[in-house]
C-alpha positions in Angstrom: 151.8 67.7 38.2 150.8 65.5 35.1 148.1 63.0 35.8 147.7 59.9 33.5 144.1 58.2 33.1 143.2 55.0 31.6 141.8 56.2 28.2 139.1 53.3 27.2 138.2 54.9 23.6 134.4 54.7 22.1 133.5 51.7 20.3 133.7 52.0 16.7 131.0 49.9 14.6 131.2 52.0 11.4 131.5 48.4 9.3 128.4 46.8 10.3 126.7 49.9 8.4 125.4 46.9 5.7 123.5 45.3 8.7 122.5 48.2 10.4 121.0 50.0 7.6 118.6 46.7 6.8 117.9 46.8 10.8 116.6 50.4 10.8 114.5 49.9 7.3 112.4 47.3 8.8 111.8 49.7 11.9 108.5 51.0 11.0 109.0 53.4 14.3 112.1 54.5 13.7 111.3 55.5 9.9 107.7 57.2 11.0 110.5 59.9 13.4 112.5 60.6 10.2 109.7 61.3 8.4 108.0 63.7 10.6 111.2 65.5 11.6 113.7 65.5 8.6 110.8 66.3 6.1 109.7 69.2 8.9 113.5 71.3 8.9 114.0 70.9 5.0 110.2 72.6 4.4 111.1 75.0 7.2 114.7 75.6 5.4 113.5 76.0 2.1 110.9 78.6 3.6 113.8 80.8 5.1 115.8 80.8 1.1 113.0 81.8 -0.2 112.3 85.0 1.9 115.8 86.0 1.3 115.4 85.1 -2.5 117.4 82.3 -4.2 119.8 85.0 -5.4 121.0 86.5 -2.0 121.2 82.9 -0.1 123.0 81.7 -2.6 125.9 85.0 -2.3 125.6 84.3 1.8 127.1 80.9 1.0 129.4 81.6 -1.0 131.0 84.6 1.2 130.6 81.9 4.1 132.6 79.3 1.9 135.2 81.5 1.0 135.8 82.7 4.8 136.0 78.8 5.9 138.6 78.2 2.3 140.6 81.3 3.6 140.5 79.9 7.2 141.7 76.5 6.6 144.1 77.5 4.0 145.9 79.6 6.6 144.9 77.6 9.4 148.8 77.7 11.2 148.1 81.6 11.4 145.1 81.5 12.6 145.5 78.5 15.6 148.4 80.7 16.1 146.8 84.2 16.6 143.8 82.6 18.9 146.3 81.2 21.3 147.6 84.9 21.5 144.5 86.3 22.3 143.1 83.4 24.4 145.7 83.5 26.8 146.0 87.6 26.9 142.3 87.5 27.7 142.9 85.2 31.2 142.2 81.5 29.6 144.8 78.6 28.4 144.5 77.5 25.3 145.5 73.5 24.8 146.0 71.7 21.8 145.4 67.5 21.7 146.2 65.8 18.7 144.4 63.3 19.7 141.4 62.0 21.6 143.2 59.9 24.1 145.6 62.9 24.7 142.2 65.2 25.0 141.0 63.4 27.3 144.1 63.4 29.3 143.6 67.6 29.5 140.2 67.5 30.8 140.5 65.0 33.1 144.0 66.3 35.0 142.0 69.8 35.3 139.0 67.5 37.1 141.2 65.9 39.1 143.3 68.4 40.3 141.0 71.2 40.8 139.0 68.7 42.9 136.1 68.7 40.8 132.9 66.4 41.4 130.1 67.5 39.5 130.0 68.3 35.6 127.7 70.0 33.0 127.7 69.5 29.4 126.7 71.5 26.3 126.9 71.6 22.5 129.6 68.6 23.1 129.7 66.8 20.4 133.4 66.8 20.3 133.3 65.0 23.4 130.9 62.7 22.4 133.8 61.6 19.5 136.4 61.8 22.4 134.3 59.5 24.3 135.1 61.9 27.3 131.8 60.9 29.6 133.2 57.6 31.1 136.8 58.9 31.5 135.4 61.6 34.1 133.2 59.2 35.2 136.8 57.2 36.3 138.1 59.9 37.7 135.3 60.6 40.0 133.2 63.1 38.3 129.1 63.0 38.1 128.6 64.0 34.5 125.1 65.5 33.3 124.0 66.5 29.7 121.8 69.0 29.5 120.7 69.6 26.1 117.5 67.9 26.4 117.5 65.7 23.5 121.3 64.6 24.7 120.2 64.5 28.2 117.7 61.9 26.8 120.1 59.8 25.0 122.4 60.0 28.4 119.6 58.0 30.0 119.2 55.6 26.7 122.5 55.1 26.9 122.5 55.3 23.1 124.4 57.8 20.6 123.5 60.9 19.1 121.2 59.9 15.8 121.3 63.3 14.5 123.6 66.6 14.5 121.3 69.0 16.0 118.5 66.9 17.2 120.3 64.0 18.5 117.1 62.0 20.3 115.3 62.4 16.9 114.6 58.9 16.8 112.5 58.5 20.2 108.8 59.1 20.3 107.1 60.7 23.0 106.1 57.6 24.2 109.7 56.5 24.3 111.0 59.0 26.4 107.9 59.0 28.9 108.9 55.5 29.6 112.4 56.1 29.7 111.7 59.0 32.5 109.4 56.4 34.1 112.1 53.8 34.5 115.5 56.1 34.9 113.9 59.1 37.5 111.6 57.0 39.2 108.2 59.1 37.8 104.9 58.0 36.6 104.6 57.5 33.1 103.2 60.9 31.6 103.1 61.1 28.0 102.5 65.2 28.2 105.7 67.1 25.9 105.3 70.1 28.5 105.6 67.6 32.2 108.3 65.8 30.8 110.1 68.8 29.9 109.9 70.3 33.2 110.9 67.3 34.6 114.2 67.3 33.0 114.0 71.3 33.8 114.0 70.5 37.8 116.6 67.3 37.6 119.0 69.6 35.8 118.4 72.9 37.6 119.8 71.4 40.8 123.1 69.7 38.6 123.8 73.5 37.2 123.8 74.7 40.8 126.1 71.6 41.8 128.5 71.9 39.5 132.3 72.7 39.6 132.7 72.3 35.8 130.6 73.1 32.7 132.1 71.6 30.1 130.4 73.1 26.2 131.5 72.9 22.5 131.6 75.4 20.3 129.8 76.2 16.8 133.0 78.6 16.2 136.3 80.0 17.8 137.2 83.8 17.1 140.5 84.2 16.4 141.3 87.5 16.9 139.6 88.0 20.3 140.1 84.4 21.3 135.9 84.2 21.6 134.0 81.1 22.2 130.8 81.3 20.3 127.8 78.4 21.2 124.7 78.9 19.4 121.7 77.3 21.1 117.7 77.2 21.9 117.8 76.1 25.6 119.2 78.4 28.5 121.5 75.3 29.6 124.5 76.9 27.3 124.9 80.1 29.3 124.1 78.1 32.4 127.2 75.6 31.8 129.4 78.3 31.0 128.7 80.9 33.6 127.3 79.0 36.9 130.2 76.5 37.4 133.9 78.3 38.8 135.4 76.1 35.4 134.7 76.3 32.1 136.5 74.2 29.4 135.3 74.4 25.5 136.1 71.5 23.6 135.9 71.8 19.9 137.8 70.8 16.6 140.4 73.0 15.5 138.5 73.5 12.1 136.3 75.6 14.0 138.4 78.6 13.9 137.2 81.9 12.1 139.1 85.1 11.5 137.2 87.5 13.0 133.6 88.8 14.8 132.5 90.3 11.4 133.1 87.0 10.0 130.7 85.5 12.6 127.8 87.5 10.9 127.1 85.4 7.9 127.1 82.4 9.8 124.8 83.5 12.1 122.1 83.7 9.2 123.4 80.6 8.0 123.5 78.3 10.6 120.5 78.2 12.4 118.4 78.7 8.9 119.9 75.6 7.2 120.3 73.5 10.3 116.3 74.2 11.8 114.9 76.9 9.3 115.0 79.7 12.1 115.8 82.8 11.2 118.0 83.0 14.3 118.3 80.8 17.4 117.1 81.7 21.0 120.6 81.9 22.2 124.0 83.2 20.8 126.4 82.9 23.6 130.4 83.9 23.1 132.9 83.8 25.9 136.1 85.3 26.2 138.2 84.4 28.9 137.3 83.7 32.6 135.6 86.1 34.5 137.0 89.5 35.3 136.6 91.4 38.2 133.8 93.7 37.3 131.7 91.0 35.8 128.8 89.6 37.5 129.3 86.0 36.6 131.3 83.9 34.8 134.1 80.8 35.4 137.6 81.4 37.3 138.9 79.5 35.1 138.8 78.9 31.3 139.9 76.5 29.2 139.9 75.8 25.3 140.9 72.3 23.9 141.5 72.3 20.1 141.3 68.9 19.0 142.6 67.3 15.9 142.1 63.6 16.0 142.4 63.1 12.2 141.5 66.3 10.7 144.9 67.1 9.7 144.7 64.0 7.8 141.7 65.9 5.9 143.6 69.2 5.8 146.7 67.5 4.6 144.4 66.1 1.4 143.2 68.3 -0.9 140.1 66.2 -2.5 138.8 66.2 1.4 140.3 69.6 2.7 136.4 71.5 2.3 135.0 68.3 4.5 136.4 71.1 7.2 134.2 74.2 5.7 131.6 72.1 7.8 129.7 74.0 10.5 127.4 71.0 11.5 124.3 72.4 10.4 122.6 68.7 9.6 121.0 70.2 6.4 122.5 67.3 4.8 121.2 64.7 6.6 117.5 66.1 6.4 117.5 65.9 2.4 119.4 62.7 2.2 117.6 59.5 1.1 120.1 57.2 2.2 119.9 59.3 6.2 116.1 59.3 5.8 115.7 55.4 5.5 118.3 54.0 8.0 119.0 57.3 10.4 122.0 58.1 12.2 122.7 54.9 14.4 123.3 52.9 11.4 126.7 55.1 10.6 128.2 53.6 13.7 129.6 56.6 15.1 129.3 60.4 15.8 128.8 61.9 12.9 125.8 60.6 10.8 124.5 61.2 7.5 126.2 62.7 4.2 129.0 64.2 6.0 129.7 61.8 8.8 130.4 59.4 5.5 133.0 61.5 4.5 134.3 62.8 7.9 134.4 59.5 9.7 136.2 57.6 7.4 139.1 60.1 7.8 138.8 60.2 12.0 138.8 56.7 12.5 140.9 55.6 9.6 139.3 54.2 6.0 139.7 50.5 7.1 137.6 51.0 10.1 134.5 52.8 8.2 135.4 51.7 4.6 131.4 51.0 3.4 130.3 54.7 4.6 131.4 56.2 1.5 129.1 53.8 -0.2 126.1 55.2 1.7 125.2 57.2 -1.0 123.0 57.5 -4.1 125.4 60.6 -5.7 122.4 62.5 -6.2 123.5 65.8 -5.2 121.0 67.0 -3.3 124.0 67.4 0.1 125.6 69.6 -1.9 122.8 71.4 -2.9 121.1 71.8 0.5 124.8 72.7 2.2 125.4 76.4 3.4 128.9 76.1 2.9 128.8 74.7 -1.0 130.3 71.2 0.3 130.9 68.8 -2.9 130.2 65.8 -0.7 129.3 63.7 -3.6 132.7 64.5 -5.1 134.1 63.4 -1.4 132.3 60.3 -1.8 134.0 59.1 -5.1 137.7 60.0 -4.3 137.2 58.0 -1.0 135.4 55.1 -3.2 138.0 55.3 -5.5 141.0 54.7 -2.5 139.0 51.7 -1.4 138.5 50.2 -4.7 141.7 50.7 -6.0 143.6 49.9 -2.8 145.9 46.9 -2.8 145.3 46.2 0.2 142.3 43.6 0.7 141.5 44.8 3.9 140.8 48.3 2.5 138.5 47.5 -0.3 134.8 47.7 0.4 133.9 45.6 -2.7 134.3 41.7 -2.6 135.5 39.9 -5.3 132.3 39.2 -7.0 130.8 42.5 -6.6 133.6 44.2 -8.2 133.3 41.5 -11.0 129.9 42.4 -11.4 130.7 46.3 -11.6 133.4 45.5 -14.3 130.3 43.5 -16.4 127.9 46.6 -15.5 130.3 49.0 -17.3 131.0 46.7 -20.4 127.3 46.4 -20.7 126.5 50.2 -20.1 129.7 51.2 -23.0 128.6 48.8 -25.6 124.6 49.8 -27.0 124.6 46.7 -28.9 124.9 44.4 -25.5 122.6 47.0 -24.3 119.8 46.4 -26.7 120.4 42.8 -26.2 120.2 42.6 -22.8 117.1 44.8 -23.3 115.0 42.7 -24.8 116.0 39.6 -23.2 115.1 41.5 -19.9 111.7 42.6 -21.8 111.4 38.6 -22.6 111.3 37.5 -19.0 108.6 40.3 -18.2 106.4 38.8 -20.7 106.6 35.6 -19.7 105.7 36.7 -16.2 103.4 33.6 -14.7 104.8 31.1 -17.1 108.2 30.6 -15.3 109.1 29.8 -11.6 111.0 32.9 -11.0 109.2 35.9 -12.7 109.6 38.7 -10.8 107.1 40.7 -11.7 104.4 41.9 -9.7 101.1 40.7 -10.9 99.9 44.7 -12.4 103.0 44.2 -14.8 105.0 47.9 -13.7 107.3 47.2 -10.6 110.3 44.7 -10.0 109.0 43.3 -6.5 111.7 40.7 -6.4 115.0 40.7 -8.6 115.5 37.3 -8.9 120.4 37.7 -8.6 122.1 40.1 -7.0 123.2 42.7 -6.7 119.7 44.0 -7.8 118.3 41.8 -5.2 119.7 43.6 -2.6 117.7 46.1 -3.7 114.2 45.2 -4.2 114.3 43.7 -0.4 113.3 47.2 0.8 112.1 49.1 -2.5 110.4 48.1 -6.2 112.3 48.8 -9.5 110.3 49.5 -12.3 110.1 47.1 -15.4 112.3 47.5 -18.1 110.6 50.0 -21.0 109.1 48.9 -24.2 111.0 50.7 -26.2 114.8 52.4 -25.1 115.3 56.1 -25.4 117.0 55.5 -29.3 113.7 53.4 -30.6 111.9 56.6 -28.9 114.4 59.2 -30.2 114.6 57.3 -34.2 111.2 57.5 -34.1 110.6 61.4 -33.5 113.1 62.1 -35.7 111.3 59.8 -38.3 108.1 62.0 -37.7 110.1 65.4 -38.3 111.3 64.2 -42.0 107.6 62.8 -42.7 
């Protein structure tokens, strides 16, 4: 029988991004954690490319990009061929094409198979779905058991990251979160609080009716769920409880198990710079009866929730090559000042500014696409060959050129100023003379009210307008040059005739 729930989706904050970001800057905490672990997986990243040489990392990506353009291009085929062989291997296959109507799935099984108790792993989906509090209605005790996502569980806070989503606490953080949630004295020791989490969550995994997991990627043609983890809690939410549903985005189809090889060297090398992870899990099916272990039931919930919207648009159709690897974030400037709470939603970082906007609609997340310098370095860290800088224009080009003013992320005297920037930066006689009326106010630095200069004559500490104000509140500029590159350039040529 169908059962309807109350569907209460997550709150959306993606447009207070502005405010968010200049929150985090002044964090002196919060920007010590991306420092230390950001900086730590690109060195360990660039370690793993270089003992497989430049050269043969660069063909891995490439044969991994064009399995994901292949898959997505024939994506109907593919959706189409795992539902065959999901279903002839014992499980049911469900597609939502939306979060309120994925919900809806998970929460009928709960309820009508009587369930009371659920683990979670690799569930970022579900974290987007806002699936947590919908059980939690329907009378189900939900635990996560990744530890970094059990301790955001007892934060109450949202993933910051894509594969280390508590990378914004400290040690100190979570000893006194342990010490206030699980009633334990405060112990600052990595290895106690671990196995503190170890023995809450060992009795949950023996409790519970349904493990509930994501999935890094689906196999078409065996119907195989594949998770990819370093903690034993994946295998334990898949195989201890009698139900297992995967929950996943449809994108994360791949043709076949040789496919699966390339980004197994991918994946965990970009996303931690291992040369493989602790745990590569797949699961086909429930459990048959020779096996030892394993669900009754299985379950597979291919979500869409906007990503036809992304496949349906070819300037954001490779946004979907994305395996979730984080490398982006780790190399981003924007990600490594303001971290992932200041995106306002699940997905953080280069890619979450891409993906977001097209899951939650433009309007709702309209300044992500602005969180970006265009420097290149996403799509030069990405395993998949992602232009996310390319992404970022055709997505700032929709909101500037919208006519809606709802849509636009520009006001009026911001995208007045851009339109003076660009007649300035075309013409090099307003160039020059903006130049040296710019050089003028540097040398008259102490002699007028609003100088800007700092006192040793080389950095911008306080841009006196906007929208270069905006920018020296958390960073210096340096002072205009003496001479521009054409005085520098006449003169060497000058020198070659002499």
């Amino acid at each position: 029988r169908q059962v309807r729930v109350e569907t209460t989706l997550p709150e959306i904050k993606t447009q207070d991004f502005s405010a968010a970001s200049v929150a985090a800057i002044a964090d002196p905490k919060l920007r010590r954690a991306l420092d230390r672990v950001a900086s730590g997986f690109e060195v360990a990243r660039l370690a793993r490319v270089a003992d497989a040489t430049p050269e043969v990392w660069d063909a891995w990506r490439q044969e991994a990009r064009d399995i994901k353009a292949h898959t997505i291009e024939h994506l109907d085929y593919y959706l189409d061929l795992l539902h065959t062989n999901v279903t002839a291997a014992g499980g049911h296959l469900h597609f939502a094409k939306d979060a309120g109507q994925a919900n809806e799935i998970v929460a009928q099984i709960a309820r009508t198979r009587n369930v009371k108790v659920a683990t979670k792993s690799k569930s970022m989906v579900s974290e987007e779905l806002g699936l947590n509090p919908i059980l939690e209605a329907v009378g189900v005790e939900v635990w996560e058991t990744d530890l970094g996502e059990y301790i955001i569980q007892l934060a109450e806070e949202t993933p910051s990251h894509l594969v280390a989503p508590a990378l914004h606490k400290s040690k100190e953080d979570v000893a006194e979160l342990f010490s206030e949630k699980l009633g334990i004295p405060y112990d600052e020791d990595i290895f106690h609080m671990a196995a503190t989490a170890r023995e809450v969550l060992r009795d949950k995994f023996m409790e519970a009716d349904l493990g509930i997991s994501g999935a890094n990627f689906v196999i078409a043609e065996t119907g195989t769920l594949v998770i990819i983890t370093n903690e034993g809690n994946g295998r334990l939410c898949t195989s201890a409880p009698r139900i297992h549903i995967g929950i996943t985005g449809m994108e994360k189809v791949i043709p076949s198990l040789q496919d699966l090889s390339i980004f197994l060297r991918l994946l965990p090398q970009s996303a931690t710079g291992q040369r493989i992870t602790s745990y590569v899990s797949m699961t086909t099916g429930p459990r048959r009866s020779d096996d030892e272990d394993g669900p009754e039931e299985f379950h597979l919930v291919l979500v869409d929730n906007g990503r036809s919207r992304m496949l349906a648009d070819p300037a954001l159709r490779e946004a979907l090559y994305c395996i979730r690897c984080g490398a982006c974030l780790n190399i981003c400037p924007v990600y490594a000042r303001v971290g992932g709470h200041a995106y306002g939603w699940v997905y953080p970082g280069p890619i979450g500014a891409v993906v977001s906007p097209m899951l939650v609609g433009l309007k709702k997340a309209k300044e992500l696409p602005q969180a970006s310098s265009l420097c290149g370095a996403c799509r030069e860290v990405c395993p998949i060959k992602i232009d996310i800088p390319k992404m970022f224009l055709h997505l700032r080009n929709q909101t500037a050129e919208s006519p809606d003013p709802n849509l636009r992320s520009a006001p009026i005297v911001e995208r007045t100023m851009a339109k003076m920037y660009a007649r300035l930066m075309s013409s090099p006689r307003l160039l020059g003379l903006f130049r040296k009326f710019g050089r003028a106010l540097q040398l008259a630095e102490g002699m007028i009210p609003f100088s800007p200069l700092t006192k040793d004559g080389e950095w911008i500490r306080m841009a006196p307008l906007p929208p270069l104000s905006k920018w020296t509140r958390s960073r210096d500029l340096p002072t205009l040059p003496k001479q521009s590159f054409h005085e520098i350039w006449k003169k060497g040529l000058s020198r070659d005739d002499s």
